[in-house]
Structures are given as structure tokens and as C-alpha cells.
PALUMGU-318148 format. One line per 4 residues: their letters; for each residue z, x, y of C-alpha. Coordinates in steps of 0.2 Angstrom, whole numbers. Example, Ala and Ser with C-alpha at 12.3 -4.5 7.8 and 13.67 -1.06 7.14 Angstrom:
<rs>
as> 39:62:-22 ~ 36:68:-5
</rs>
This chain:
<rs>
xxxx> 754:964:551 ~ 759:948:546 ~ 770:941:530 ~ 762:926:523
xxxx> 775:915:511 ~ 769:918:496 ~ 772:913:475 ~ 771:917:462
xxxx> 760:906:449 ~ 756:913:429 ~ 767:914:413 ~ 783:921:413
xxxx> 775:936:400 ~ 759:938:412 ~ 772:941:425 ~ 784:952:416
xxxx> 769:963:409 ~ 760:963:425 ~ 771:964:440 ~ 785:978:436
xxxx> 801:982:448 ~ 786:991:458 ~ 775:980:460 ~ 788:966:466
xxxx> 793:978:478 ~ 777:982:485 ~ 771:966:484 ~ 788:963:493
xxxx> 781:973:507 ~ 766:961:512 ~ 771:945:509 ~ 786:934:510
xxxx> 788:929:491 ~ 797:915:485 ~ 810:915:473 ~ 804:910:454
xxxx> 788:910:443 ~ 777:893:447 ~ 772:889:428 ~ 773:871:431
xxxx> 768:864:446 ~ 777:847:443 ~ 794:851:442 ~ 805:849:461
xxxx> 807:866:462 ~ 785:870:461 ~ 785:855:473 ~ 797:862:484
xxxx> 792:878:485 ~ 772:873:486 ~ 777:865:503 ~ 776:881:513
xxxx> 767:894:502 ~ 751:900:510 ~ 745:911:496 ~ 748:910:477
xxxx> 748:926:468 ~ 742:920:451 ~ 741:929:432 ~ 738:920:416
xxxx> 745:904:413 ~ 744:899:432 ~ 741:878:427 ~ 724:872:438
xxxx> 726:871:456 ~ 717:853:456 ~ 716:842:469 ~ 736:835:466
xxxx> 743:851:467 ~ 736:855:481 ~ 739:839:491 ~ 758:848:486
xxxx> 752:864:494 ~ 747:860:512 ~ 746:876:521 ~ 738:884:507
xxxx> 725:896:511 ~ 722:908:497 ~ 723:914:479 ~ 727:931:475
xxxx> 722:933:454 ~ 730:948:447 ~ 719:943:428 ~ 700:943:429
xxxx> 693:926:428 ~ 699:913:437 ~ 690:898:428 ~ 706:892:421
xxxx> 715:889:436 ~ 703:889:454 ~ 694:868:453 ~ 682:862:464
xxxx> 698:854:474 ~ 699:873:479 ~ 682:877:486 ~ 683:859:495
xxxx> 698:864:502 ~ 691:882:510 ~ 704:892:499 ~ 699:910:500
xxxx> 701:918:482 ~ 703:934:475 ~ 704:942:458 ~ 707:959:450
xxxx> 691:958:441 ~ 686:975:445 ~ 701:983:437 ~ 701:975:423
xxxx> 683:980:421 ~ 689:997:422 ~ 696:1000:402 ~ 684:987:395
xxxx> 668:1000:401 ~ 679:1015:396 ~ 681:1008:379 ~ 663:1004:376
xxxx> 659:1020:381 ~ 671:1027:370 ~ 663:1017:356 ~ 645:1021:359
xxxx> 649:1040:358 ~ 660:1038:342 ~ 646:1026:335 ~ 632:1039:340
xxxx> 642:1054:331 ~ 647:1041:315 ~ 664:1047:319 ~ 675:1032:312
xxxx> 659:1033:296 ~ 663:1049:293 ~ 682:1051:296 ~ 686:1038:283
xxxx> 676:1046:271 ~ 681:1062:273 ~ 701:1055:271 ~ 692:1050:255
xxxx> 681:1065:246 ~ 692:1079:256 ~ 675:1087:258 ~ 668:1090:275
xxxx> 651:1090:280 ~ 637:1101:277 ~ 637:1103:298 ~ 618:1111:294
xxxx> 612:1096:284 ~ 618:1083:295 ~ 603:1069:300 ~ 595:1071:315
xxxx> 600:1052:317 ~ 616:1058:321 ~ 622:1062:338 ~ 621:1056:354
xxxx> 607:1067:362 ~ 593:1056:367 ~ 599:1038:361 ~ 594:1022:370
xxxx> 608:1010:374 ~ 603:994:378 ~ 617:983:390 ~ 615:965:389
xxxx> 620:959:408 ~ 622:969:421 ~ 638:962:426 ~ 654:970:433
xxxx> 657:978:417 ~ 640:981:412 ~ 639:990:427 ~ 653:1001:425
xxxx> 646:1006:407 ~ 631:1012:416 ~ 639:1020:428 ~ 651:1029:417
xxxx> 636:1035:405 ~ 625:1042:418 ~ 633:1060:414 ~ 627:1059:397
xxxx> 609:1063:390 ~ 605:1046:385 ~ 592:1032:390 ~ 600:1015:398
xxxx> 591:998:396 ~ 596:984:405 ~ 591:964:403 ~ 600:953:416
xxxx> 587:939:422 ~ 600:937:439 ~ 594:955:442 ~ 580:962:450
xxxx> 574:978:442 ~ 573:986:458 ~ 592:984:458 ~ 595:990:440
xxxx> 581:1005:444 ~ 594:1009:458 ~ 609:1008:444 ~ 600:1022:434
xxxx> 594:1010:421 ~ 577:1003:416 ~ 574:986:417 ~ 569:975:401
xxxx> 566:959:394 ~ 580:952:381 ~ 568:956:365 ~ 565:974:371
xxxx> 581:979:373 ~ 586:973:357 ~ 572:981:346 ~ 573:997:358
xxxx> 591:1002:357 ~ 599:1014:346 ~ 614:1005:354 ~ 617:988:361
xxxx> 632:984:371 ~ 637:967:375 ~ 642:961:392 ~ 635:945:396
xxxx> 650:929:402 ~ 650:915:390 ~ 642:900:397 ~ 631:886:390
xxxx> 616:897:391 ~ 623:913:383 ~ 632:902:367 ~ 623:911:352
xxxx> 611:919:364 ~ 612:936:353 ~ 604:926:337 ~ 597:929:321
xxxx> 581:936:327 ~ 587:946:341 ~ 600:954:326 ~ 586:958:317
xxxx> 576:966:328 ~ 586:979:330 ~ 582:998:324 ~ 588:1004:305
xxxx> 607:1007:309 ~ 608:1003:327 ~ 625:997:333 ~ 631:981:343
xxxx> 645:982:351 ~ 653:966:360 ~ 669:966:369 ~ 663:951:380
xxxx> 664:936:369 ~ 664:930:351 ~ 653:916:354 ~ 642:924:363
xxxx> 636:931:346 ~ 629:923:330 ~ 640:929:320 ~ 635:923:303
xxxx> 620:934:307 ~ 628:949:313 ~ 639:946:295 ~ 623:948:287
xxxx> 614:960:297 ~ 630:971:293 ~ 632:968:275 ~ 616:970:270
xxxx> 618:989:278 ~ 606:986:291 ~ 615:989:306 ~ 634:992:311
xxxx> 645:982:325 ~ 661:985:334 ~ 667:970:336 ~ 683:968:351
xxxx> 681:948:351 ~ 675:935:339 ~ 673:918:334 ~ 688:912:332
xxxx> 701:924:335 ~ 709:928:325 ~ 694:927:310 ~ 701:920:293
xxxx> 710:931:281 ~ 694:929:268 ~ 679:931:283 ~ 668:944:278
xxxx> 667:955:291 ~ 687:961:287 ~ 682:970:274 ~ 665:977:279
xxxx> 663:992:280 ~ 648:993:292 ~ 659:984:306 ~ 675:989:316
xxxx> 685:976:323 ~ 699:978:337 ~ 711:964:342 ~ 704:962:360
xxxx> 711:977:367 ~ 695:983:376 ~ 705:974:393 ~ 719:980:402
xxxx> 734:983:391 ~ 750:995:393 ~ 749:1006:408 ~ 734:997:414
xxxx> 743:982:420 ~ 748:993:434 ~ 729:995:439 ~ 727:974:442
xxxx> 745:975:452 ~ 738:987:463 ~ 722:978:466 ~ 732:963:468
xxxx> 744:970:482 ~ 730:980:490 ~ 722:961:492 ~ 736:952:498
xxxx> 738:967:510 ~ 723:966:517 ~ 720:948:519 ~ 738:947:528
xxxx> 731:961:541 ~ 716:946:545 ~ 703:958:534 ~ 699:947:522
xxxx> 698:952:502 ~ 689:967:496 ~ 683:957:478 ~ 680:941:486
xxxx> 676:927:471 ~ 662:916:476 ~ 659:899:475 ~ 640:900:473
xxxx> 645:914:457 ~ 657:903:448 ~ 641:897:437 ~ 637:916:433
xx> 654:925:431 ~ 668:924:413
</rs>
């Protein structure tokens, strides 16, 4: 197999969090990698070390590989991204240029489905409900009286996009007694049939699930595409969960839907982040709010570096990349 010269091209933190002593060393073992962090492609040292590289493995902060950088990077041939999406960085210049690219997409998918599966079991049982009130009274249930809205035999959960973490969700909840919905007009319900999930249109799902989970990208389209009279279509106490993007909600609805006691949210991005001290939502008690943790984080950095070197591997051995990012998909992924 041969070493392609290679670079790296994020943040100094990205790197530091994402590529440990092991990773180096593995990465070390496909590829020639040059000395330093590329952060800035203008400096002399970028410049210098652009002149040879034939593969950039980039993280967050990697600056955009336009058409001036890469008129810098000649022999240039691919993009290895240990992050998810690579709209930041990958222009046009790129896909004029035949750049293969790459991205650990796929792992980071990973803990973003496990966490929404987390939350649509805890949400089902009213775990986080009924843990804070019990902290409160000191007085536990009456197991035999508890509503039998409670629980998690049964429910419908409604995922908006069948997308690479949409369709980890549904893969993950298939062991579970539980009915899946799916609405993604890029999807054909014969596909979403084979996923294990029924096919249905946007207002359905939202006025059918006990449960709705979130995973559409944000594009022009989907800005405010979960709007007032999707929120209020939703069943008495229903749950939305979104751990795609803040925007993609109108929040000022699901602020009311909430308050008002009508439904609950889990809440893992919003609009803007962070929300101000005095928004509403902070002190809500209907809604749960994380601080974007849902994606990789800790330990499972070492999920997007193993992807990451597993790529450069086999695209050094002439076998091209396993998770290919698409020209023709740019429109339709994060």
C-alpha cells in the first residue's frame, strides 16, 4: 500500500480532542503526514506544506478549501473529514477540481441516535417528570395507579427525515414495542417500508405521534419547517425532541405549546445558542434542555478517528472511501 503525503487541516482543539497519541500513530501508519496543524492556509509554512500534500485530513475549523487554496495545493486529490458535515470547508472549487471527500458522518450519527433513543424511552416512562418530583415530595408513586399514558408499550414515534441519524434511531428502536413513522419527501416508502417504519406525510406524523424526533438538516426549506401548526397538532402531552437544529423549529411556538402544558420537548439545539438568561424555555418545566451534547464528545472522539484512518487507509490501497460525500447530496445533507 502506498503512503500518500498528507495534513493536517482543523483547529488546534478539534485536533487535540479528536486525534490522541493513537490516533497519530495510526494515522501515521497510512499516510505520510506532515509536520503542524494547517489552520491558516495563508501563512508560508500552509503554503509550503500545501505544495505536496495529496490528502487533507480535516476537523473543525479546517478554513474553506476554495479555489485559491487550492491553486496552493496542486496534487491535491482528496479530503478525509474526521467532523460530520463538510459545508464549511469543501467549495465548489473542490468538486471542479475531482477531489474525492470523505467524512466521519456515520460515527458521529452514532451517539446522536443513541441519545434520542435514550430520550424517547425516558420521556415515555416520564422519568426526568417524575424523578424531580419525587426529590421534591420524598413520596414514590402509587406503581398501581400510575396512567396508562405512561410507559413505553405501544407508543408511536414519529422521525422527521429519514436521514443518517434518522435512520440509525430507527434502527436502534426496532427491538422495542413501539410503532415508527417516518416523513422524508427524498424517501420512497418502499425504502422506509424496508427500514421497518411506515411511510407518512409531514401533518400525519405530527398529529400521530406520541413522540416526535427531529432529524431533518437545516436548509432553506426546512428553516421553521416544524411551525405553529405542526406544534399544535400534536397529541395531549406528546414529546418533541430535536437534536438536529435550533432553527429548524419555531421556537416561539414550541415555547407556547410547552408552557401552556400541552406538550414537552427535549431540546439538544436551539436558536441561538446559547438561549438568553430570561428566555422562557430555561425555566419550563415541560422542556429539557442539553447543551448540544447529543454528538460525539469524550470517548467518542475516538469513534470519528477510527473512521477517519480506516478512510485514509483505504483510499491509499486504491479502494476508494467507504462514506463517500457526494456532490449531487450537498443540497440534502447538514
Amino acid at each position: 500500500m502506498s503512503r500518500p503525503r498528507a495534513a493536517l487541516a482543523m483547529g488546534p482543539d478539534a485536533a487535540a480532542a479528536v486525534l490522541d497519541k493513537d490516533a497519530l500513530t495510526a494515522l501515521g501508519r497510512v499516510c505520510d503526514l506532515a509536520d503542524g496543524i494547517l489552520d491558516d492556509f495563508t501563512t508560508v509554512h500552509a503554503r509550503e506544506t500545501l505544495t505536496d500534500v495529496e490528502l487533507l485530513v480535516t476537523g473543525w475549523g479546517c478554513p474553506p478549501l476554495d479555489a485559491a487554496v487550492l491553486a496552493t495545493a496542486p496534487r491535491l486529490r482528496a479530503v478525509v473529514h474526521t467532523a460530520g458535515s463538510v459545508r464549511a470547508h469543501v467549495t465548489e472549487a473542490c468538486w471542479e477540481r475531482g477531489i474525492e471527500v470523505t467524512s466521519a458522518a456515520a460515527a458521529n450519527a452514532v451517539p446522536v441516535a443513541e441519545y434520542t433513543v435514550a430520550m424517547i424511552l425516558l420521556s415515555g416512562k416520564r422519568v426526568l417528570e417524575r424523578a424531580r418530583d419525587y426529590r421534591v415530595d420524598r413520596v414514590r408513586d402509587d406503581w398501581l395507579a400510575v396512567p396508562r399514558d405512561v410507559g413505553n408499550y405501544h407508543r408511536t414515534v414519529g422521525i422527521l427525515s429519514a436521514s443518517m441519524i434518522g435512520r440509525r434511531v430507527i434502527e436502534l428502536l426496532q427491538p422495542y414495542d413501539l410503532r415508527v413513522l417516518v416523513h422524508d419527501p427524498y424517501v420512497s416508502a418502499t425504502e422506509i417500508d424496508r427500514l421497518g417504519a411506515e411511510a407518512v406525510d409531514l401533518a400525519d406524523l405530527f398529529a400521530g405521534s406520541d413522540v416526535v424526533s427531529v432529524h431533518t438538516p437545516l436548509l432553506p426549506e426546512t428553516h421553521g419547517l416544524v411551525g405553529r401548526e405542526l406544534i399544535a397538532s400534536m397529541r395531549p402531552d406528546a414529546v418533541l425532541i430535536n437534536t438536529a437544529r435550533g432553527a429548524v423549529l419555531d421556537q416561539d411556538a414550541v415555547s407556547a405549546a410547552t408552557a401552556a402544558g400541552r406538550i414537552r420537548a427535549v431540546l439538544d439545539v436551539t436558536e441561538p445558542e446559547v438561549l438568553p438568561r430570561s428566555h422562557p424555555l430555561w425555566t419550563d418545566g415541560n422542556v429539557l434542555i442539553t447543551p448540544h451534547l447529543a454528538g460525539s464528545q469524550g470517548n467518542e472522539w475516538g469513534r470519528l478517528a477510527e473512521l477517519a484512518v480506516a478512510e485514509v487507509a483505504r483510499w491509499a490501497a486504491g479502494d476508494g472511501f467507504a462514506h463517500p460525500v457526494h456532490r449531487d447530496r450537498m443540497g440534502l445533507i447538514a
